[in-house]
ZAMARGU-4260 file (C-alpha; in steps of 0.2 Angstrom, whole numbers, plus 5000, padded with zeros to 4 digits):
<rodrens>
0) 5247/3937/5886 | 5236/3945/5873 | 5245/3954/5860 | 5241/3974/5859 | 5230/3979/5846
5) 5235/3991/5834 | 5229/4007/5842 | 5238/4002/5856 | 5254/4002/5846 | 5251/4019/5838
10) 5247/4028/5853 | 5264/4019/5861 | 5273/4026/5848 | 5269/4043/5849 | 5270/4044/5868
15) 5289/4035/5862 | 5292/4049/5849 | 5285/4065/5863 | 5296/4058/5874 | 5312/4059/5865
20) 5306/4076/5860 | 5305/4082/5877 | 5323/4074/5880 | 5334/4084/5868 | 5343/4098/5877
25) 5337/4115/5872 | 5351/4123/5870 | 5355/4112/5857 | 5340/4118/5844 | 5341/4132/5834
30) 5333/4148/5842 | 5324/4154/5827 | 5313/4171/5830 | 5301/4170/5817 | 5302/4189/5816
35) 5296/4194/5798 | 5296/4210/5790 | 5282/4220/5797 | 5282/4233/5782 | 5272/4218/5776
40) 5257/4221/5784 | 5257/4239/5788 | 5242/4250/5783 | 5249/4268/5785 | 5241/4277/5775
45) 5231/4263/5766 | 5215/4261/5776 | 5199/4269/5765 | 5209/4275/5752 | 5201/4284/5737
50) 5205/4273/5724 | 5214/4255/5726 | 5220/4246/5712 | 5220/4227/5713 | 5231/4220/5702
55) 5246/4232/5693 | 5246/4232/5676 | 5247/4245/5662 | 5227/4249/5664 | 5228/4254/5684
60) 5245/4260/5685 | 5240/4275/5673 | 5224/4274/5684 | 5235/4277/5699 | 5246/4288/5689
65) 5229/4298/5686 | 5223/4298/5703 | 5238/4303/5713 | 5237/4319/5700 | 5221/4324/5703
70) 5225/4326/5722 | 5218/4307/5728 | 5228/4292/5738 | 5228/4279/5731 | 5234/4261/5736
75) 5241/4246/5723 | 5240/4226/5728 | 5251/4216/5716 | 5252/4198/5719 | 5269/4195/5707
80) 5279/4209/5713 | 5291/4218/5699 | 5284/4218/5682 | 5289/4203/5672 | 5279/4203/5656
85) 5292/4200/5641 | 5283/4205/5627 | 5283/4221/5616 | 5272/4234/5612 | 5269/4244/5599
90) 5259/4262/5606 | 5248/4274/5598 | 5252/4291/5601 | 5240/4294/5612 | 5249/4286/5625
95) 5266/4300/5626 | 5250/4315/5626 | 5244/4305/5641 | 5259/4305/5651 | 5263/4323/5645
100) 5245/4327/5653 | 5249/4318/5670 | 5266/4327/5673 | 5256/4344/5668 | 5245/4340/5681
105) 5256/4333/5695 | 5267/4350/5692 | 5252/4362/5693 | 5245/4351/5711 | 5263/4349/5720
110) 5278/4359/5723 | 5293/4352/5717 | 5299/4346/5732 | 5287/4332/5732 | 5287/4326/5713
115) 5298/4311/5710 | 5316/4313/5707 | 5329/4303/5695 | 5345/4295/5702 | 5352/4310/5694
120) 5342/4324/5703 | 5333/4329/5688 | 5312/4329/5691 | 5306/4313/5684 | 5296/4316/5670
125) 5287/4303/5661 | 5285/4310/5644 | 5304/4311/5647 | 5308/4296/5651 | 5295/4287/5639
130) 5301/4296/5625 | 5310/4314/5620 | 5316/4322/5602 | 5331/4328/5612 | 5338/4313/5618
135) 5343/4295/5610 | 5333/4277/5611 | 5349/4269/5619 | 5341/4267/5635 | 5331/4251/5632
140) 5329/4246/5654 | 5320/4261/5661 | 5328/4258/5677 | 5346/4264/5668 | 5338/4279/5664
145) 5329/4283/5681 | 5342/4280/5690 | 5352/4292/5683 | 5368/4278/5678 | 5366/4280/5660
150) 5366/4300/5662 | 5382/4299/5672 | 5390/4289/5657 | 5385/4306/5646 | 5369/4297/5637
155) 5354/4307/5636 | 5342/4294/5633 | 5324/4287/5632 | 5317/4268/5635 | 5304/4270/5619
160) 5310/4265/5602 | 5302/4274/5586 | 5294/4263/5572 | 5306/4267/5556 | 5300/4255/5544
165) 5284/4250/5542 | 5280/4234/5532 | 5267/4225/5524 | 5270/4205/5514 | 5256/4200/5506
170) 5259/4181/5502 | 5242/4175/5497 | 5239/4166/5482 | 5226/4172/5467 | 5221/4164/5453
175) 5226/4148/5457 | 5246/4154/5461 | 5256/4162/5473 | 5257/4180/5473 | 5270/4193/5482
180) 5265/4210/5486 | 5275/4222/5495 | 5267/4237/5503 | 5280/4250/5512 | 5272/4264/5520
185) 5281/4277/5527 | 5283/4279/5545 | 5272/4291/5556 | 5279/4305/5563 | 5281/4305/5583
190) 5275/4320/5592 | 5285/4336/5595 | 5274/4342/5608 | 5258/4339/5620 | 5246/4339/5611
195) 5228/4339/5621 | 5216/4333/5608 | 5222/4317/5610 | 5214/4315/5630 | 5199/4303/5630
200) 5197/4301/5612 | 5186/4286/5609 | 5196/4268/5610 | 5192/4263/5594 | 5199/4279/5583
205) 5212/4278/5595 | 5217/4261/5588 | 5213/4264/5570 | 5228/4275/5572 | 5244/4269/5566
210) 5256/4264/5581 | 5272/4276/5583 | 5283/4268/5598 | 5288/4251/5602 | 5293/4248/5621
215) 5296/4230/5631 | 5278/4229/5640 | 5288/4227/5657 | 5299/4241/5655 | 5283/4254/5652
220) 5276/4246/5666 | 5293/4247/5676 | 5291/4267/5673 | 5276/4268/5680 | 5280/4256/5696
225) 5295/4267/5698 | 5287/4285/5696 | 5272/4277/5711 | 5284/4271/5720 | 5296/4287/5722
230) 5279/4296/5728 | 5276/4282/5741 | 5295/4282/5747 | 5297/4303/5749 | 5280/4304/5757
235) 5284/4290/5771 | 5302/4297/5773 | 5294/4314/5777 | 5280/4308/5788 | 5266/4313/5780
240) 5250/4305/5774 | 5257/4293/5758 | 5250/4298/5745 | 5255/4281/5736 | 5254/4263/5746
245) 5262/4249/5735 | 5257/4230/5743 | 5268/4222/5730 | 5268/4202/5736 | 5249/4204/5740
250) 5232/4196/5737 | 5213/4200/5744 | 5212/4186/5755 | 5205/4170/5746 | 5192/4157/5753
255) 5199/4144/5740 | 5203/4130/5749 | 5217/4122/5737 | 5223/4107/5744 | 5218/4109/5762
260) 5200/4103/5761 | 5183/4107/5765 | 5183/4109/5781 | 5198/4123/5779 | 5186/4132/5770
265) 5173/4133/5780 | 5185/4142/5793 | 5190/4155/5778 | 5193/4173/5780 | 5185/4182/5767
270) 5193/4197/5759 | 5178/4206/5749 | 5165/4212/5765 | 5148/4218/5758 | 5142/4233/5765
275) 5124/4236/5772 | 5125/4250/5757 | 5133/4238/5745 | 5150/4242/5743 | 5164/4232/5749
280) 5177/4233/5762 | 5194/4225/5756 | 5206/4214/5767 | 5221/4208/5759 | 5235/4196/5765
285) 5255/4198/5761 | 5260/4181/5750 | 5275/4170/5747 | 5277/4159/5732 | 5281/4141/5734
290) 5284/4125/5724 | 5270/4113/5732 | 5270/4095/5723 | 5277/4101/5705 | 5264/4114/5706
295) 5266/4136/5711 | 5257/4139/5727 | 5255/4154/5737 | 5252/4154/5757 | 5251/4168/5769
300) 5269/4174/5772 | 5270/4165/5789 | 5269/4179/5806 | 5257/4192/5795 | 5241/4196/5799
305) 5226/4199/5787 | 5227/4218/5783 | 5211/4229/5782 | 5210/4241/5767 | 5192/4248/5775
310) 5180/4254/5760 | 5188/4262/5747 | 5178/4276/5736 | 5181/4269/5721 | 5193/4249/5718
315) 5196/4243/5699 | 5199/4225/5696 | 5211/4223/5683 | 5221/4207/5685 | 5224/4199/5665
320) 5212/4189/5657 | 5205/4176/5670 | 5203/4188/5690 | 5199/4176/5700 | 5195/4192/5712
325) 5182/4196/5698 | 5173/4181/5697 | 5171/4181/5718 | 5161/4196/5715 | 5148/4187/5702
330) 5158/4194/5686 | 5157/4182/5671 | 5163/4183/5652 | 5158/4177/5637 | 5166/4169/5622
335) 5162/4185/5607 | 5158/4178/5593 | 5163/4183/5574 | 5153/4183/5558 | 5168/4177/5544
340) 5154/4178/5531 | 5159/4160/5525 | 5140/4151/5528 | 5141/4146/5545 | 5137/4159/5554
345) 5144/4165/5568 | 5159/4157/5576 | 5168/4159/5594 | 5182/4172/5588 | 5199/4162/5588
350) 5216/4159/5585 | 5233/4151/5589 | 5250/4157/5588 | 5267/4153/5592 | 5277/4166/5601
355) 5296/4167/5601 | 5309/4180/5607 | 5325/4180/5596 | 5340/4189/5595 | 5341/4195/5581
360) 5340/4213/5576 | 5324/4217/5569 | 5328/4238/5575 | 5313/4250/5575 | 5302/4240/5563
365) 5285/4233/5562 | 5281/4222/5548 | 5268/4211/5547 | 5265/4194/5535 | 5248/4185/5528
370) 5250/4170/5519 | 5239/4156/5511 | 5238/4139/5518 | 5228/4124/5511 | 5223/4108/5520
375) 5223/4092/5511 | 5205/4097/5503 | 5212/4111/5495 | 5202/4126/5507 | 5210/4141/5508
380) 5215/4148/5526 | 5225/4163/5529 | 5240/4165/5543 | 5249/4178/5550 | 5265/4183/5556
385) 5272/4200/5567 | 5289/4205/5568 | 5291/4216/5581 | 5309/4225/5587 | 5316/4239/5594
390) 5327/4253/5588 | 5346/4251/5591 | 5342/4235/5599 | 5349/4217/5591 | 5343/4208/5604
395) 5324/4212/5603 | 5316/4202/5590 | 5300/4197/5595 | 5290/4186/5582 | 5273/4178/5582
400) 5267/4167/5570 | 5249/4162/5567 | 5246/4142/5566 | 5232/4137/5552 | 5216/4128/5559
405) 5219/4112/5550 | 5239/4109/5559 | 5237/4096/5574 | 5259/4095/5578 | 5252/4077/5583
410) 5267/4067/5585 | 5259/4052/5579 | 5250/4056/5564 | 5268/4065/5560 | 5277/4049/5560
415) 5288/4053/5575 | 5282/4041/5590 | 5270/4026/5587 | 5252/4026/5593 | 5248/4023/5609
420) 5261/4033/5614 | 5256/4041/5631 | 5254/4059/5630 | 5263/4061/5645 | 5279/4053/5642
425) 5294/4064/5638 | 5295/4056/5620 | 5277/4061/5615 | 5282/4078/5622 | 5299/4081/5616
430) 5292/4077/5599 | 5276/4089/5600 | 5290/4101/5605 | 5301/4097/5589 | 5286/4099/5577
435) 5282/4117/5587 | 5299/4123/5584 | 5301/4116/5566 | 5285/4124/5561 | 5290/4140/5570
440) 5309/4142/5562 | 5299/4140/5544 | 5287/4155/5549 | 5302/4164/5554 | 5313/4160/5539
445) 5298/4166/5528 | 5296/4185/5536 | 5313/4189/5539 | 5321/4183/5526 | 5335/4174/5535
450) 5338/4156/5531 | 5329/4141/5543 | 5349/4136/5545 | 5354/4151/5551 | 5338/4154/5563
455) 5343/4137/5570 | 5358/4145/5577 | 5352/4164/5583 | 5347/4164/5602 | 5332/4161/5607
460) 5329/4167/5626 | 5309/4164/5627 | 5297/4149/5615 | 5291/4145/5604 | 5276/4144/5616
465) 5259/4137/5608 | 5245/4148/5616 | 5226/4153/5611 | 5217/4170/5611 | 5199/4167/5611
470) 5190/4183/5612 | 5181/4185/5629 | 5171/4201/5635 | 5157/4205/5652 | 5143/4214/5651
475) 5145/4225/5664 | 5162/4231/5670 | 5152/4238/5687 | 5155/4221/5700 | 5151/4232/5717
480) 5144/4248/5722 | 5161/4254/5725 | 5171/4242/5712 | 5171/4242/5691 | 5183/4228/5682
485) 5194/4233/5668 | 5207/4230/5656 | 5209/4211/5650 | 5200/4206/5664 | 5183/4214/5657
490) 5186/4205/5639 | 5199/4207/5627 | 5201/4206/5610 | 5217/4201/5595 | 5233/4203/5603
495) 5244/4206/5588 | 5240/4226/5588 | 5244/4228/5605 | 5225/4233/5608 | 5225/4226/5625
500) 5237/4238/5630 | 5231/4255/5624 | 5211/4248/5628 | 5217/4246/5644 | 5231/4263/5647
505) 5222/4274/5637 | 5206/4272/5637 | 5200/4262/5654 | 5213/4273/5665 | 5207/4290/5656
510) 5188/4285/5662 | 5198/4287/5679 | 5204/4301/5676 | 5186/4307/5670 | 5177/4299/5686
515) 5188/4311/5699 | 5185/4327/5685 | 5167/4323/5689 | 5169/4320/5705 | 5176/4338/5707
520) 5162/4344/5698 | 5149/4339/5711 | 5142/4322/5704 | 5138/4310/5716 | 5149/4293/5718
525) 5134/4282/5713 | 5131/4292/5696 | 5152/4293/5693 | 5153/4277/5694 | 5140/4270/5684
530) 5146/4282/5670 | 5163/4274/5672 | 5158/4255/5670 | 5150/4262/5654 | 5165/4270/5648
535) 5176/4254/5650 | 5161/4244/5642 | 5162/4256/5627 | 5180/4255/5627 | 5181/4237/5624
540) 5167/4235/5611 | 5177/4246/5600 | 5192/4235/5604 | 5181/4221/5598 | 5172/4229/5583
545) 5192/4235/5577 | 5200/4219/5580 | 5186/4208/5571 | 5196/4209/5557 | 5213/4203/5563
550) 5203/4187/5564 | 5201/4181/5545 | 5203/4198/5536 | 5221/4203/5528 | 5226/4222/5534
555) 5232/4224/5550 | 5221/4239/5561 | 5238/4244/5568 | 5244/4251/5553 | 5230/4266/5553
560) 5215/4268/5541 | 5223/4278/5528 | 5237/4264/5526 | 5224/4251/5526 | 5218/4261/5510
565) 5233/4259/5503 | 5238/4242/5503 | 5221/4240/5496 | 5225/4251/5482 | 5243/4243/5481
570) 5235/4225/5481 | 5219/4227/5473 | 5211/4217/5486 | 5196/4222/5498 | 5203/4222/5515
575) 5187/4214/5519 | 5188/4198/5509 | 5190/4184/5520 | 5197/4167/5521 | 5190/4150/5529
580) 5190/4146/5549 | 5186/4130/5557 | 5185/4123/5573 | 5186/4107/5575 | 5204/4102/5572
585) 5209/4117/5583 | 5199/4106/5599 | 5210/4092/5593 | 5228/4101/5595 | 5224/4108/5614
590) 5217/4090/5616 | 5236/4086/5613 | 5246/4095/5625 | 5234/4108/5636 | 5242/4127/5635
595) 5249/4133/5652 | 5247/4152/5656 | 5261/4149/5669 | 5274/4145/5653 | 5275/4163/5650
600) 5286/4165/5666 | 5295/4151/5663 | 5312/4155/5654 | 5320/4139/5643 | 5335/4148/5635
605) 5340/4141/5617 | 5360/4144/5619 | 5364/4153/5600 | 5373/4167/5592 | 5368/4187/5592
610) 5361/4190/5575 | 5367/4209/5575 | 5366/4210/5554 | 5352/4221/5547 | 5339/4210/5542
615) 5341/4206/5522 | 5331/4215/5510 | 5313/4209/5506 | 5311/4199/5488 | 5298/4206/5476
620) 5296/4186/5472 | 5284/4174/5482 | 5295/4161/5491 | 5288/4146/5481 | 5291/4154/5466
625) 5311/4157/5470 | 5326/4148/5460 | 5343/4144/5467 | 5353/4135/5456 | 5365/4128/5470
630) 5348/4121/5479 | 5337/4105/5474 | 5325/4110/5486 | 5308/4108/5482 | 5293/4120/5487
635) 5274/4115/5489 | 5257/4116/5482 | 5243/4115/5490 | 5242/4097/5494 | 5241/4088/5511
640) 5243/4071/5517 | 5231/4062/5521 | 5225/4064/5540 | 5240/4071/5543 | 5235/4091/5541
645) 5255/4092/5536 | 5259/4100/5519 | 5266/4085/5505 | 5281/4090/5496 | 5276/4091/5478
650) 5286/4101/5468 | 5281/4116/5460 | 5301/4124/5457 | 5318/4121/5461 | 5319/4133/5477
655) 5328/4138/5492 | 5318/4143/5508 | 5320/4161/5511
</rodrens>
């Protein structure tokens, strides 16, 4: 008998493998229902909105925030749910006279029966909560003091800090040595009282303003979810029309076909539906996050159904620096480049940094640090570090330090692995990681005064993280006849002033606030909204055109134009003297290890002490110029190695690091 050809045996096995299917006794499986939560993909309330918000941010929360107080419904689609952004902010003023603005508004609109309430049954005011002279800076997780639990323990307080000391270390050498200037400005006053002046001001005066709070990022945009969220929970409890709908584990359903193939995606449901007039119709679907093959993945929570929005009057994309949803609508940005007036022209505007959370208590203080650097030719380049706290806060210590052009952190040209090593291998990483931290520590030591040894054992919840800004902007924020994009995702400029934050709360949100005023005044939707793509363009070229100078100038714009003037005075340097970029060796260390935008919500906690001491006073000497007669350490000169963009040890004093 001939022997049965390979088909033959697959299709017996599978009729096998049905069959013993079919045999096991029902009432031995497990009866699952599938029932999901249906509040998933319920629409009440949410179909042709006036305004939807895709993405929540700080830029279209206060949008919302705006809306919902000039008397539209709004709806909010959040892919991540809960706001998890772990860095800090320092804020303009502007930004307390904006939230004084919207609870004048909301109170002159809406009995108080239907304003949000605090856990306490006070009304939920977000000046208040933001920041109050009558109550104390203790309440550093806004949802302590919305619920109302801090009150019940007899603590009146606010979730902003106040800036208290505001510091200035110039490190940079002249004439051929290392020079130390201090320059210690005196705080700026916070606010007593709304003050309306401060409503739509133009972006870039707004930012040449010296910053007055400092707040976590995600527990100013915790306040905000909360305050929308109260709205949208009262209006559904009294059965009435929502004023608020929150899609908080959402996306606008994507054609990509990921790792299910072509042919998938030729079947796609698409989630932006062009009009015959132009604008767009919005579908979304309710996600779930998965761990696919080492990689986060997101699939349609399993029993939803795709969920039409309709046409909204008005949507803003908003999403952080790369919107995927932008780029389906034909958006596109551009790398901005930046004039350093050194002979080549100009140049993609660029840096890198390393950032770090440590617990150590760097209280209500900003102080910021430029040094000189020198690669093994002997060029001048200039780097930067921010210390950022909060007040009454050890554990907020949020530092960035600036990593000079020339630096690679290759493990091999450092000596630590041989060559050939694979990139890959936990070896070559674990040593790129050792060089990052190392490098970091020093930074560290260097602006806050505390010793690398004793750095070495504080906590360290978050980095250091190697990351890039590259300056990127669109040229025109309208992507729909119904749709602008804004905040980061329409370009963003230097991250050290906290730019991206007020460009995107006080000035793109605002032009919301604008669009509905004109609205209300009879101009037509096409007009309104053509006025407000301008708005958010002008916006972020005065981001660009102020933070230019956080690229290879020395004063930082946050400290405000009259501080700038006198650090100039103090140092007798031109604040617009600059210092030498390059390019090249910058390719080579992200040709090294790639930087992952998904590390910034990944936590890997460095287990250490609390550094609760005040931090110790600032020296009036350079750090390479300091003498300890218990120490042989020796300090550097500009020297390098060759190839290996490291600084040599050649001596200069017998010094201790700082």
């Amino acid at each position: 008998m001939a022997k049965p050809r390979m088909p033959q045996l697959m299709s017996r096995m599978m009729r096998t493998m049905r069959g013993a299917e079919r045999s096991v006794p029902a009432e031995h499986l497990d009866h699952s229902t599938g029932d999901v939560d249906r509040r998933l993909d319920d629409t009440t309330g949410a179909v042709d909105a006036d305004f939807v918000a895709l993405g929540l941010g700080g830029t279209n929360m206060m949008a919302m925030l705006w809306s919902v107080a000039m008397g539209r419904r709004v709806v909010g689609v959040e892919l991540r749910g809960d706001p998890a952004l772990g860095v800090h902010w320092n804020i303009r003023e502007d930004f307390y006279h904006h939230l004084g603005l919207i609870d004048q508004l909301m109170a002159e609109r809406y009995p108080v029966e239907r304003l949000p309430h605090r856990g306490d049954g006070r009304l939920f005011r977000l000046r208040e909560c933001f920041y109050s002279p009558a109550s104390e800076p203790g309440g550093i997780y806004t949802d302590e003091v919305i619920s109302g639990f801090l009150s019940s323990l007899g603590d009146e307080t606010h979730v902003a800090g106040l800036i208290h000391h505001t510091e200035f270390i110039d490190d940079r050498w002249a004439d051929g040595t290392p020079q130390r200037v201090l320059t210690i400005v005196d705080p700026p006053r916070p606010p007593a009282e709304h003050d309306p002046s401060k409503i739509g001001r133009p972006t870039a005066e707004v930012l040449d303003g010296p910053s007055t709070f400092q707040i976590g990022a995600s527990e100013a945009l915790v306040m905000m979810r909360r305050y929308l969220e109260l709205i949208e929970e009262m209006d559904l409890a009294a059965g009435v029309e929502p004023r608020v709908r929150l899609y908080l584990s959402h996306r606008v359903v994507t054609g990509d076909p990921g790792d299910d193939g072509v042919l998938t995606w030729f079947r796609h449901e698409e989630g932006f539906v062009r009009g015959p007039d132009g604008r767009q119709r919005l579908r979304i679907e309710a996600v779930r996050e998965l761990d696919y093959k080492g990689k986060f993945r997101r699939v349609r929570v399993p029993g939803t159904k795709v969920m039409d929005l309709g046409t909204p009057e008005l949507f803003m994309i908003a999403q952080g620096f790369n919107s995927d949803d932008a780029e389906r609508l034909g958006f596109k940005q551009e790398d901005v480049k930046v004039d350093h007036h050194d002979g080549r022209g100009p140049v993609v505007a660029q840096a890198d940094y390393l950032a770090g959370l440590m617990e150590v208590n760097v209280d209500g203080r900003l102080r910021r640090r430029i040094a000189s650097e020198f690669d093994k030719e002997g060029n001048e380049y200039w780097v930067r570090q921010i210390a950022v706290g909060h007040e009454d806060d050890p554990e907020v210590g949020w530092i960035l330090v600036q990593v000079p052009d020339f630096k690679t952190f290759d493990p091999v040209l450092a000596g630590l692995v041989p060559p050939g090593t694979d990139r890959k291998s936990k070896e070559y990483l674990g040593a790129h990681q050792h060089l990052l931290r190392e490098y970091y520590l020093e930074q560290v030591a260097l602006i806050t005064e505390i010793p690398v040894a004793e750095l070495d054992e504080v906590q360290m919840p978050y980095g250091p993280k190697l990351f890039s800004l590259v300056e990127r902007v669109g040229a025109d924020a309208r992507v729909a006849a119904n749709g602008v994009v804004a905040g980061d995702s329409f370009g963003n400029g230097h991250f050290l002033t906290s730019g991206g934050a007020i460009t995107g709360m006080v000035g793109h949100a605002s032009r919301v606030l604008r669009y509905w005023q004109r609205r209300d005044e009879g101009t037509d939707t096409d007009t309104a909204i053509r006025e407000l793509a301008d708005a958010i363009k002008e916006d972020t070229d005065g981001w660009l055109r102020v933070s230019a100078q956080e690229f290879s100038q020395a004063v930082p714009i946050n400290f405000g134009a009259e501080r700038i003037n006198e650090i100039e005075t103090i140092t007798g340097r031109d604040s617009a003297q600059r210092a030498t970029t390059i390019d090249a060796t910058r390719r080579h260390r992200h040709s090294l290890v790639p930087l992952n935008p998904s590390d910034w919500r990944r936590l890997v906690i460095h287990a250490g002490r609390l550094h609760t001491y005040d931090l110790p006073p600032l020296s009036e000497t350079h750090p390479l110029l300091r003498t300890c007669p218990d120490s042989t350490a020796e300090r550097t000169t500009p020297a390098s190695e060759p190839g290996t963009g490291s600084m040599e040890q050649t001596p200069v004093a017998a010094g201790a690091a700082s």
